[in-house]
FIMI-631204 format. One line per 5 residues: for each residue x, y, z of N, C-alpha, C. Coordinates in pm, whole numbers, plus 50000, padded with zeros to 5 digits. Layout:
N
X:Y:Z:X:Y:Z:X:Y:Z | ...
This chain:
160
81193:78543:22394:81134:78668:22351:81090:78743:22475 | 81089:78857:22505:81083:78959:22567:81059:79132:22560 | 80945:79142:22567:80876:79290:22563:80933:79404:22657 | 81008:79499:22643:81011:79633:22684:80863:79664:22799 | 80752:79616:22746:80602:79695:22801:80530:79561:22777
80391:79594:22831:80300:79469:22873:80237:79417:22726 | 80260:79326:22736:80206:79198:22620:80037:79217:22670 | 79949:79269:22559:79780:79254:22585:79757:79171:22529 | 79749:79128:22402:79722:79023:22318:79792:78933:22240 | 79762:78828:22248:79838:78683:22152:79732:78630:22076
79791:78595:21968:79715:78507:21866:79791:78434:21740 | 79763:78295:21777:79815:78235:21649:79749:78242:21507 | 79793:78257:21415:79759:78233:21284:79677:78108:21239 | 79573:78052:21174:79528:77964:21176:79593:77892:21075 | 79631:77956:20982:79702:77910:20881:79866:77877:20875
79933:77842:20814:80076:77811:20765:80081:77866:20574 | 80137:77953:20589:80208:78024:20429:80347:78003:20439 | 80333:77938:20346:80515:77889:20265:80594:77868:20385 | 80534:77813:20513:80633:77745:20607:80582:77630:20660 | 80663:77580:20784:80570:77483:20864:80594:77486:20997
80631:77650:20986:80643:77708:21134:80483:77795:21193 | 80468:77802:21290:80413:77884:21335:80348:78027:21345 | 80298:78107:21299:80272:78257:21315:80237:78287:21473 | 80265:78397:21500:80215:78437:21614:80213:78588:21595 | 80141:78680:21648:80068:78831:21633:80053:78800:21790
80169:78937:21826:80150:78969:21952:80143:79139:21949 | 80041:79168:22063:79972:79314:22101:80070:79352:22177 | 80119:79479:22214:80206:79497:22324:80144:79659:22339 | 80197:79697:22485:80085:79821:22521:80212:79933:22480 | 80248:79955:22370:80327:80048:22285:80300:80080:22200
80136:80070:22173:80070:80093:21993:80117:80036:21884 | 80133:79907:21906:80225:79774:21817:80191:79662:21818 | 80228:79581:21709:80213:79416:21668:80349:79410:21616 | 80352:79266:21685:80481:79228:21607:80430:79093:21606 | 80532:79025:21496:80485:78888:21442:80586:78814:21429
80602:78655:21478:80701:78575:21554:80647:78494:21495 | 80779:78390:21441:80792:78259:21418:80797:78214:21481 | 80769:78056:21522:80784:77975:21624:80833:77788:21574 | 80933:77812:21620:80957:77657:21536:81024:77534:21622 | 80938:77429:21595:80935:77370:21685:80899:77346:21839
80800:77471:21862:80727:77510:21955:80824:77544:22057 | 80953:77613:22023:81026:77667:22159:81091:77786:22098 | 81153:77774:21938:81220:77927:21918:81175:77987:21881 | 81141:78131:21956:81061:78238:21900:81157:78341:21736 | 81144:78370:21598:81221:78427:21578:81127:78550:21513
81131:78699:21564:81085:78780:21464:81062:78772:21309 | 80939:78812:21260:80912:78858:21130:80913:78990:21088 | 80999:79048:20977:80953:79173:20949:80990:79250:21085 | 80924:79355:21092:80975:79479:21205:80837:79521:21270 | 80841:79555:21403:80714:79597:21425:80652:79665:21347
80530:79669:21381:80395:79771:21317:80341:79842:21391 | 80377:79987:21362:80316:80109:21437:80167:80127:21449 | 80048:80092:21527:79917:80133:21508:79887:80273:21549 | 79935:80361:21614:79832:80450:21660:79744:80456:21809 | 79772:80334:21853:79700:80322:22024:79760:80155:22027
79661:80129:22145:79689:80003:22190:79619:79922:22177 | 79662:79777:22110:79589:79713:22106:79563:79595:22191 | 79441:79554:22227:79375:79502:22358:79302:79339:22327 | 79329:79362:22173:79253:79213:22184:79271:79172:21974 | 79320:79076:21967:79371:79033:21806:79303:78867:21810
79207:78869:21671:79134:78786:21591:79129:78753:21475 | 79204:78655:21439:79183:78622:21316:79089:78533:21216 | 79080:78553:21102:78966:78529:21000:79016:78360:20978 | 78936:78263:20943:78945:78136:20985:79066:78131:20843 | 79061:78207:20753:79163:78179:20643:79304:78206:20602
79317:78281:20731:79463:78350:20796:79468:78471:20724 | 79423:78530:20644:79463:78626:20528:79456:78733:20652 | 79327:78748:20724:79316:78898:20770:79268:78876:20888 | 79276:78974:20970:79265:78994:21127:79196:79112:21140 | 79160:79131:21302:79107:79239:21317:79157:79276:21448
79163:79343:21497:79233:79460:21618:79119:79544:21655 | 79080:79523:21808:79036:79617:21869:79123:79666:22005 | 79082:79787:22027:79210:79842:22145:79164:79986:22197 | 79268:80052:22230:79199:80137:22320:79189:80348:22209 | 79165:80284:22075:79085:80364:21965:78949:80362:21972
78887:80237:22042:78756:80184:22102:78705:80176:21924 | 78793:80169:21845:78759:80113:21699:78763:79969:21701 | 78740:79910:21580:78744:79757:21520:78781:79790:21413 | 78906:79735:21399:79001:79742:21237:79037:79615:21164 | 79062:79614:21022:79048:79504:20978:79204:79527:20908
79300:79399:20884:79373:79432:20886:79496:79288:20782 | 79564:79313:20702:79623:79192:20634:79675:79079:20771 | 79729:79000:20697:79834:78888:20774:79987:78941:20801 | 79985:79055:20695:80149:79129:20678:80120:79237:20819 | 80032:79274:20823:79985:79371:20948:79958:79524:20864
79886:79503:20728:79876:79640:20705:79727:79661:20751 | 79677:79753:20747:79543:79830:20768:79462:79800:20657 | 79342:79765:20656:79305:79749:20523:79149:79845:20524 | 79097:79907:20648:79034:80017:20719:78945:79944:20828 | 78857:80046:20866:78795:80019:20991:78627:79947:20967
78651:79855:21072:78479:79804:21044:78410:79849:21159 | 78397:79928:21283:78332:79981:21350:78366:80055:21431 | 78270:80150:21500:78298:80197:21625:78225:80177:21769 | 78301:80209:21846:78197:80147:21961:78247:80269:22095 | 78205:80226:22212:78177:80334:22313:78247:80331:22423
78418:80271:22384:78474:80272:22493:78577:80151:22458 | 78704:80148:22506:78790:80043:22447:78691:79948:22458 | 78797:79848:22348:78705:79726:22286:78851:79607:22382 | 78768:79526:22433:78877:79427:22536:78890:79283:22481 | 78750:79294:22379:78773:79157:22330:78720:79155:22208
78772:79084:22066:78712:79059:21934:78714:78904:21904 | 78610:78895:21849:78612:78734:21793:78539:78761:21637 | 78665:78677:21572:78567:78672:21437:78497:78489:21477 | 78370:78518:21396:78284:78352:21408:78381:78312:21306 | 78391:78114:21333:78457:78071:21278:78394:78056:21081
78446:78035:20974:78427:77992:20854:78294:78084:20824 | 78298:78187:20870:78201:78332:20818:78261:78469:20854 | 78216:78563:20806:78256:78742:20803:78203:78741:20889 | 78160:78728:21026:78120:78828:21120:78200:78808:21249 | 78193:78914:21276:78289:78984:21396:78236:79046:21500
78283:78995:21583:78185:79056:21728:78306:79131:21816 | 78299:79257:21858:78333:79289:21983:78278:79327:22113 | 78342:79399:22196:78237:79392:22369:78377:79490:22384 | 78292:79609:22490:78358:79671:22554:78378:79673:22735 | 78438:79817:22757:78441:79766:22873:78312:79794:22980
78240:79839:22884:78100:79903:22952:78005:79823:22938 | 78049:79667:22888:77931:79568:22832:77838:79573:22684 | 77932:79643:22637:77876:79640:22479:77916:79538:22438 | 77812:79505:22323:77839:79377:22290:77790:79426:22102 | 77861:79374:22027:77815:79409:21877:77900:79338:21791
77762:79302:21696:77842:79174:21537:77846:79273:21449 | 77906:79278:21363:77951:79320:21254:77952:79207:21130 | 77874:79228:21049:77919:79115:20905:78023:79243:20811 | 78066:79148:20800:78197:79198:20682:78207:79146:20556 | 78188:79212:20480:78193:79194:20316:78297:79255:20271
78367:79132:20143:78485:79174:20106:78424:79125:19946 | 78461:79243:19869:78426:79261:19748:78581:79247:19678 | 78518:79144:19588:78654:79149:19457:78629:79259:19335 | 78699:79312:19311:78722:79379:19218:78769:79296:19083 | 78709:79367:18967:78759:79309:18825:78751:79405:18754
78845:79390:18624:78864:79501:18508:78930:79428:18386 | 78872:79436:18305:78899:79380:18170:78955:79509:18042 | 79128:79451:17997:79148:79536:17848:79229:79419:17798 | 79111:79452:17644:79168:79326:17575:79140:79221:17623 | 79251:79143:17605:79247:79012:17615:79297:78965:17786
79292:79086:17842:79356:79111:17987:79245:79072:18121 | 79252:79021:18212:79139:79012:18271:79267:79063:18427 | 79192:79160:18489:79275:79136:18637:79169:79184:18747 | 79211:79118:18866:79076:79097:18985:79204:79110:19089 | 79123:79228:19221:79226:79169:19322:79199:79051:19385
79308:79037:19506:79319:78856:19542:79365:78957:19703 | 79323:78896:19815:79329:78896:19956:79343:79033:19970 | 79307:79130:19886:79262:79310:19937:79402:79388:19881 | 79508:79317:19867:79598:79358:19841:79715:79361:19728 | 79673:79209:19647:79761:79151:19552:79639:79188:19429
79706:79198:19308:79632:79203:19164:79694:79048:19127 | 79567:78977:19003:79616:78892:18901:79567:78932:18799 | 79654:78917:18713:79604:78959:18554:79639:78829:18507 | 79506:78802:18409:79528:78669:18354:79531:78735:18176 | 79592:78619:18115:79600:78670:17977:79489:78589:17948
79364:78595:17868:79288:78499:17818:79248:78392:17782 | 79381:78481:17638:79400:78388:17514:79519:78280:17560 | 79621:78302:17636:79724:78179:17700:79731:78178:17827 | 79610:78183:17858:79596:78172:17988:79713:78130:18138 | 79778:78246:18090:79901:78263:18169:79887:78345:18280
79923:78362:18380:79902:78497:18539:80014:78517:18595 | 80015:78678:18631:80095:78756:18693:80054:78808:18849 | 80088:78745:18926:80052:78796:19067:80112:78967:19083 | 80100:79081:19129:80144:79133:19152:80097:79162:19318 | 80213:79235:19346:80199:79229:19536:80235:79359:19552
């Protein structure tokens, strides 16, 4: 594997979904993530197609449950963001690119630091949603997927 422009950030996935390969989320200074398989710890193979952000990103952290990440970069924002690489919006601002993010491990909070020595946590709350018709019950699931359960035969429909 090989970048066009400078690689800022790497980060593995903590998790494994429906493989038993590797994730990897790499930053590159082209206002992009792209996301690489890795199997067997030598072949890199693309996922999906890059992801356009809007600036550069300078530093990628993920949530101990793999679902979601966060991106700070030179928006001097903190964004929160799926495992697919969508946007899911912003959890702060700060006063100058952000060079480094850490989420704490097995909790919502998120710290970044700039380049001026800022330093700031953020707790993050993620609210489920629910709505009931009939005999229908549906809640989202990781910010992005619906389940509707039927009640009475307690049957479920993921939708994505």
């Amino acid at each position: 594997m090989k970048s066009i422009s400078p690689i800022w950030c790497v980060q593995f996935c903590p998790k494994k979904f429906d493989t038993t390969d590797n994730t990897l989320c790499i930053g590159a200074w082209e206002e992009k993530i792209s996301f690489y398989s890795i199997t067997g710890g030598k072949a890199f193979t693309q996922v999906g197609v890059d992801k356009k952000l809007g600036f550069d990103p300078l530093s990628i952290s993920y949530f101990s449950n793999g679902q979601y990440m966060v991106i700070g970069g030179t928006n001097k924002k903190l964004t929160l963001w799926n495992k697919e690489g969508v946007k899911l919006g912003e959890i702060g601002d700060m006063n100058d690119w952000i060079f480094s993010c850490s989420v704490m491990n097995d909790s919502n909070k998120v710290l970044g630091s700039t380049n001026q020595g800022q330093l700031v946590i953020y707790d993050v709350e993620f609210q489920t949603v629910h709505g009931m018709y009939n005999e229908r019950y549906a809640y989202r699931d990781l910010m992005t997927d619906v389940i509707i359960q039927h009640l009475a035969t307690e049957t479920r429909v993921k939708i994505r």
